[in-house]
N, C-alpha and C positions, 0 to 999 in steps of 0.2 A: 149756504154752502161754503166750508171752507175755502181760502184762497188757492191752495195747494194742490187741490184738485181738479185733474183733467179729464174733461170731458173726451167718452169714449162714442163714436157714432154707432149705432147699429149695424149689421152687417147684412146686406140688402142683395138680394141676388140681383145682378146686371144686365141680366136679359141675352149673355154672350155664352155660347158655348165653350168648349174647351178649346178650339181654336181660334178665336177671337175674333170667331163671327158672328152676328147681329140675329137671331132666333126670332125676332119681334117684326113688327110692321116697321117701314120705310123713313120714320121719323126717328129721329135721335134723341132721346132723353139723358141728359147728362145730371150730374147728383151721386149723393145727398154731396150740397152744398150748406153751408153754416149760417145763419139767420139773425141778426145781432140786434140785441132792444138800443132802445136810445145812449146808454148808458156803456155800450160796448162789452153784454156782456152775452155768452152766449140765448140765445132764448130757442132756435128751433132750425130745422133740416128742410131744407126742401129738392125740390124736383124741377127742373124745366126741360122741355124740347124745345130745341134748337131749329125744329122747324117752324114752329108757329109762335114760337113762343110762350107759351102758359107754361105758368108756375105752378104747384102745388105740395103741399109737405104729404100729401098722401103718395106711398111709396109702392102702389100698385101702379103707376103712371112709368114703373119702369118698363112694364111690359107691354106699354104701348100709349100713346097719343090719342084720348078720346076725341078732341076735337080733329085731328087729323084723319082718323078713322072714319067719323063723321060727314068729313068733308071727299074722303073718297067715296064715299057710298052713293055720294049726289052724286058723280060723273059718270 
């Protein structure tokens, strides 16, 4: 890959309405965040909630927390 170029993220829908409220379940998924190899160079995007934690670069995690989901269904 040239030096010169900048890497562009994909454009991921947020799970927010047009008022800038929350459409999804109670956990917060924050992302795409930038994912860097050893070598500091870009390598990949990912995803976390902020309520449990889990990471993942699969960008369907914006519309909700599977583990979280999970874990309300037990209560």
């Amino acid at each position: 890959m040239a030096g010169n170029q900048t890497h562009r993220q994909p454009r991921i829908p947020t799970g927010h309405d047009d008022h800038g409220t929350s459409d999804r379940s109670p956990s917060v998924v924050t992302g795409p965040h930038a994912g860097y190899d050893r070598y500091g160079h870009l390598d990949h995007y990912y995803y976390r909630c902020e309520r449990c934690g889990l990471e993942s670069t699969d960008a369907t995690l914006v519309e909700g927390c599977p583990r979280c989901r999970e874990t309300e269904a037990r209560r």
